[in-house]
C-alpha positions as CSV (number, residue, x, y, z in Angstrom):
1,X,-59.5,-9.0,180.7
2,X,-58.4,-11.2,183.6
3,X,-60.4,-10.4,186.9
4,X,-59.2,-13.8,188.5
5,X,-58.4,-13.6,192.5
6,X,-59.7,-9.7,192.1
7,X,-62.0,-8.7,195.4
8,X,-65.3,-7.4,194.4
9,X,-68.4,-6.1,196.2
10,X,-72.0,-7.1,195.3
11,X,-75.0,-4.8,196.1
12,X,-76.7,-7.8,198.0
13,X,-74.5,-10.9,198.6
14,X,-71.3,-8.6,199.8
15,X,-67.5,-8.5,200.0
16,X,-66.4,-11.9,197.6
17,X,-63.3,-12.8,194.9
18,X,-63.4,-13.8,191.7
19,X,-62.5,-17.9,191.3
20,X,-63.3,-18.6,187.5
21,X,-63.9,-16.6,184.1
22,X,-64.9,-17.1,181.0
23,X,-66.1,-14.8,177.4
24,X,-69.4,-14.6,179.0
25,X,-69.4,-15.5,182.7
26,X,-67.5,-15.1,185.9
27,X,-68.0,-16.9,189.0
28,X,-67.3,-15.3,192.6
29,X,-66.7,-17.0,196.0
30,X,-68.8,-15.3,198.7
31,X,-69.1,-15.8,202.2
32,X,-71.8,-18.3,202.4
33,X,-72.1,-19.4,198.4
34,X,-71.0,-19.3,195.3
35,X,-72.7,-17.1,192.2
36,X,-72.2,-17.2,188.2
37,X,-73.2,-13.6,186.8
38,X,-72.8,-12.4,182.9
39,X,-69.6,-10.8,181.9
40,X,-68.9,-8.1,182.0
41,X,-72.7,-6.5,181.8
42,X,-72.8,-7.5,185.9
43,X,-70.0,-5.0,186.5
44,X,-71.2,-1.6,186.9
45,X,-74.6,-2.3,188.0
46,X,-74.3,-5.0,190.9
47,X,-70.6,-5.5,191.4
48,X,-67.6,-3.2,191.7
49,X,-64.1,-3.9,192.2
50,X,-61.9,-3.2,194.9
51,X,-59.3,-2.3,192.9
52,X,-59.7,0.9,191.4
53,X,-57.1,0.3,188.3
54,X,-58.5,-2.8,187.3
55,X,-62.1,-1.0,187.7
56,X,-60.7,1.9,185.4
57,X,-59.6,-0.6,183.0
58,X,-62.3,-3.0,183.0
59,X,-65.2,0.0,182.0
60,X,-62.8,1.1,179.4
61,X,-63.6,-2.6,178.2
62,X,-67.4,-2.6,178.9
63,X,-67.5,1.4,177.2
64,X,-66.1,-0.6,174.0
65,X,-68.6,-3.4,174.3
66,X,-71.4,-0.8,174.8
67,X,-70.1,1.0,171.5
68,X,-70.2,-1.8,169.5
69,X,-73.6,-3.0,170.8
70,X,-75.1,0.1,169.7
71,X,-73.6,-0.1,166.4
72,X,-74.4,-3.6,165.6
73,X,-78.2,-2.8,166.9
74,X,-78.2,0.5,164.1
75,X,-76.9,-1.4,161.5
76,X,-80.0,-4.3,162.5
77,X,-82.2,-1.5,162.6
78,X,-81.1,-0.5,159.3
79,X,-81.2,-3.3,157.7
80,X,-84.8,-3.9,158.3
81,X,-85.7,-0.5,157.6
82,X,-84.1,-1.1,154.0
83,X,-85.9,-4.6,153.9
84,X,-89.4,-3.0,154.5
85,X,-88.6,0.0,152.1
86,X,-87.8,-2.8,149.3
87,X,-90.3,-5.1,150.0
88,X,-92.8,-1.6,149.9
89,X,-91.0,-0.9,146.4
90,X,-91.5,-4.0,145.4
91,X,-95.2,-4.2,145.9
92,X,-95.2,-0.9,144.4
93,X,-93.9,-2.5,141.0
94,X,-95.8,-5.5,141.3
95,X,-99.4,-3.7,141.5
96,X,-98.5,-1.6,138.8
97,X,-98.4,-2.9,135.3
98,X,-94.2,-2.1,133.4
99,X,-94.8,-1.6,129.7
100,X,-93.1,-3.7,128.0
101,X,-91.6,-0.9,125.8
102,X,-90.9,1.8,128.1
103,X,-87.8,2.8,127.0
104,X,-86.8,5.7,125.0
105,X,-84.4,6.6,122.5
106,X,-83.6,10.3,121.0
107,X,-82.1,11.6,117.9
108,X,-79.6,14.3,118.8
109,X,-79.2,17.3,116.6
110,X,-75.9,18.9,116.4
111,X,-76.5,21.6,119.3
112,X,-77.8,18.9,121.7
113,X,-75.1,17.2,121.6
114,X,-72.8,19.8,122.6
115,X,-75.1,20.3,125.5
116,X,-76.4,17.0,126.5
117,X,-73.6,16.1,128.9
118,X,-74.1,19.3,130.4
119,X,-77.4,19.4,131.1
120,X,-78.0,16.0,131.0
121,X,-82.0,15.9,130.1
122,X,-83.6,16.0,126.1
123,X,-85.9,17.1,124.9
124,X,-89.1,15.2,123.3
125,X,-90.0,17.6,120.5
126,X,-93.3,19.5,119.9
127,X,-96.4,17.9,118.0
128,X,-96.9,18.9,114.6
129,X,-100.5,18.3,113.6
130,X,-104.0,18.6,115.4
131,X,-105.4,20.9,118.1
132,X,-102.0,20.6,120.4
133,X,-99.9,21.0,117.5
134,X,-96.6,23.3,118.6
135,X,-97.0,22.0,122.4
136,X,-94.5,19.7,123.9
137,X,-94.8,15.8,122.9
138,X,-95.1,13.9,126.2
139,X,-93.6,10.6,126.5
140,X,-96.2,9.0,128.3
141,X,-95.3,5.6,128.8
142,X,-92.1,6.9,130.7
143,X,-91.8,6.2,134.6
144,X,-89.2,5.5,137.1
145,X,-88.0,1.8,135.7
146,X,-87.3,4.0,132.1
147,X,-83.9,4.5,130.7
148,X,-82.9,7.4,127.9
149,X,-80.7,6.0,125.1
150,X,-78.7,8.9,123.6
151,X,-78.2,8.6,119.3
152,X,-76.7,10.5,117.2
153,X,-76.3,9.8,113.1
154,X,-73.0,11.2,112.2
155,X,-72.8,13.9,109.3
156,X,-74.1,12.9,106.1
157,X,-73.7,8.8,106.7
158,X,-76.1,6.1,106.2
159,X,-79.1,5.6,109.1
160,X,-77.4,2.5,109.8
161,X,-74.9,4.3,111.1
162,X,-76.5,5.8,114.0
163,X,-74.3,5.7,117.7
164,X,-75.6,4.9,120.6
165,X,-73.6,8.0,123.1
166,X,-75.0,7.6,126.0
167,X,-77.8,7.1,128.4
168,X,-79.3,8.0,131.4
169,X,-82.5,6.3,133.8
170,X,-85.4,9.1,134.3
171,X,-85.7,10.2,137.8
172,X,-87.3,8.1,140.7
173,X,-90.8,10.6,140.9
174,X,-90.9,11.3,136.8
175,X,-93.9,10.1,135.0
176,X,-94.0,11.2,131.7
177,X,-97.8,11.6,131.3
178,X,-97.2,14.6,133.8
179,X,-94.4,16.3,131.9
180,X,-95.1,19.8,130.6
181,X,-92.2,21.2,129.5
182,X,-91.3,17.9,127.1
183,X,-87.8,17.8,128.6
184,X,-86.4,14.5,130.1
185,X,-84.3,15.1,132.9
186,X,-81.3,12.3,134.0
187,X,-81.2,10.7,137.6
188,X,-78.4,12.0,139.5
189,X,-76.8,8.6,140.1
190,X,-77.5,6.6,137.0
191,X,-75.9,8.6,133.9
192,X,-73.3,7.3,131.3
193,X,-71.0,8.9,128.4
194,X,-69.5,6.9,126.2
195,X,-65.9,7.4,124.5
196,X,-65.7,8.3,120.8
197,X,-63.9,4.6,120.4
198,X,-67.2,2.9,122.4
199,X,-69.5,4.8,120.9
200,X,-68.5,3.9,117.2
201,X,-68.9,0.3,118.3
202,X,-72.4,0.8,119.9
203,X,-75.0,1.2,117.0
204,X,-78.7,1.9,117.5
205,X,-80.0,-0.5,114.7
206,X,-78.4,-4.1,116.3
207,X,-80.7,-3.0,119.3
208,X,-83.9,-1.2,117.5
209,X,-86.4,-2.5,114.6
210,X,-89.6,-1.0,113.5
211,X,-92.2,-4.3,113.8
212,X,-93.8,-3.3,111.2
213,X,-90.5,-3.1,108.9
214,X,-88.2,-4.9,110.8
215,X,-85.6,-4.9,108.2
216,X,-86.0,-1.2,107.1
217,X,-83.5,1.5,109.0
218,X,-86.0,4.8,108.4
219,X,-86.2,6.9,111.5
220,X,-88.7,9.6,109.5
221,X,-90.0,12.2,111.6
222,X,-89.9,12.9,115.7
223,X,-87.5,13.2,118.1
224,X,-87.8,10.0,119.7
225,X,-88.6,6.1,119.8
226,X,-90.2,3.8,122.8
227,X,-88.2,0.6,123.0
228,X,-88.1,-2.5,124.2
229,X,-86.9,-2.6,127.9
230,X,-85.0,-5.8,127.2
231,X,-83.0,-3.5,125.0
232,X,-81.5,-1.8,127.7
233,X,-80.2,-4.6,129.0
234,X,-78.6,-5.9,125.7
235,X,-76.9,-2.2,125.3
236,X,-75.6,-2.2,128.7
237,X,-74.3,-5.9,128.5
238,X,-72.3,-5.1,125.5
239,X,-70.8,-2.3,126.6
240,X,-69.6,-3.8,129.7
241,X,-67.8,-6.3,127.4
242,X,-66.5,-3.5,125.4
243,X,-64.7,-1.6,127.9
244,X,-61.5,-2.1,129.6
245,X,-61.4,0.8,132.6
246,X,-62.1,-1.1,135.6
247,X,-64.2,2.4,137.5
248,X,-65.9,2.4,133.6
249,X,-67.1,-1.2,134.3
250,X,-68.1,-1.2,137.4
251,X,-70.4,2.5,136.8
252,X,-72.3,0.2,133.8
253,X,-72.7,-2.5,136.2
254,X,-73.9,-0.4,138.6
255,X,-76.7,1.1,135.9
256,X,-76.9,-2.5,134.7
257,X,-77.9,-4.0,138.2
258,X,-80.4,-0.9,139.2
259,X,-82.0,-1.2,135.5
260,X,-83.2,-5.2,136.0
261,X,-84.1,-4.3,140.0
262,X,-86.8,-1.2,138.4
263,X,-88.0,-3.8,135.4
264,X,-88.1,-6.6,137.2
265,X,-86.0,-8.3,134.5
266,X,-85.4,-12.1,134.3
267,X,-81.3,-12.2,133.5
268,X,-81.7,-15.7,132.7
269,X,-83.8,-15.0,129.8
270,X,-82.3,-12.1,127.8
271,X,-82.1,-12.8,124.2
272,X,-79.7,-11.6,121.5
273,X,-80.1,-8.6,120.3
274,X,-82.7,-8.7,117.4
275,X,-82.4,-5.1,115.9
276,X,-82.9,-4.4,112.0
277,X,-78.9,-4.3,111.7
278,X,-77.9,-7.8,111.6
């Protein structure tokens, strides 16, 4: 805003006009000298102007400035509260030791798979020998950084046949040495279905192997298995490729980027995948 020839009024030096201007700093003639003062912030607390238009229109000016001060110092504020929380969380995942295997896959029966998208949580079975047999398995190895690969083996076909038809990351708080109930729940942000066309494409085995049978495709008994967490990665990376929907891309990359921040993964150093179905 041009305040040039404009008479002002200063608390202390008196009646004097304004002779040069700047972004930052304005310079008024007085009686007996001349003084440079910070623009606008000066106006308002030691100077006022004579005119009372230009004064109207000059606080509309410094109300903006004041407005976008206050925003710019939030955001700062903000964005070193969200620096400390993740260098906290951080910390938190550094002092405590990821298992190296602390994902988990289920096998879907026919009802949970009608369900499964609905409720979106599974279930880890009961035990079936031993003094806690009929109780609820716990999945004890499962915490925050976890993800929850849904598989199903369609009809009567070949274990090597098994889909991958979605998955899910546990919730922040879940620790699955505290479960009680043996159900997994989903986190509310982090869940994914796949199509009927991906999931045909997606097969358990290329990801999973038994170590001690690596090229046998037996699931046996239970309702779930622990896998590698570099797994996850491999799934999600696939399926990325696979799909074409730009919203469907972006919600796996989204699941993609929050999985390595929880494990701590190095991208640089993700293998192929090494299942049993090569």
């Amino acid at each position: 805003m041009n305040l040039l020839k404009e008479k002002v009024t200063h608390r202390v030096f008196g009646k004097g006009k304004v002779v040069s201007q700047n972004e930052s700093i304005i310079t008024i003639d007085f009686e007996n000298d001349s003084k440079r003062f910070v623009y606008p912030d000066a106006f308002g607390k030691f100077i006022t102007l004579k005119n009372q238009d230009v004064a109207d229109s000059l606080n509309e000016v410094i109300s903006e400035k004041q407005e976008q001060e206050a925003l710019l110092a939030k955001k700062e504020e903000e964005e070193k509260q969200k620096i400390a929380l993740e260098q906290e969380r951080q910390q938190q995942l550094a002092d405590r030791k990821i298992h190296e295997s602390s994902q988990i896959a289920f096998w879907l029966d026919e009802q949970e798979q009608e369900n499964v998208f609905n409720d979106w949580s599974s279930s880890t079975g009961e035990v079936q020998s031993g003094p806690n047999k009929g109780r609820p398995n716990r999945a004890a190895r499962l915490r925050s950084n976890s993800a929850a690969l849904l598989t199903v083996r369609p009809g009567e076909q070949e274990e090597s046949n098994r889909r991958i038809i979605g998955l899910y990351m546990v919730p922040d708080m879940f620790a699955g040495n505290e479960d009680e109930d043996g159900m997994v729940p989903a986190h509310e942000n982090y869940r994914l279905q796949l199509t009927e066309e991906e999931s045909e494409k997606m097969l358990f085995w290329k990801y999973y192997k038994n170590n001690r049978n690596p090229e046998r495709m037996i699931w046996n008994s239970g309702k779930y298995r622990y896998y590698d967490n570099v797994g996850t990665v491999q799934i999600l990376n696939d399926l990325i490729a696979l799909r074409t929907d730009e919203t469907a891309i972006a919600e796996a990359k989204n699941f993609l980027d929050y999985f390595i921040e929880m494990n701590l993964i190095n991208t640089e150093e993700i293998p192929e995948a090494d299942g049993a179905l090569k």
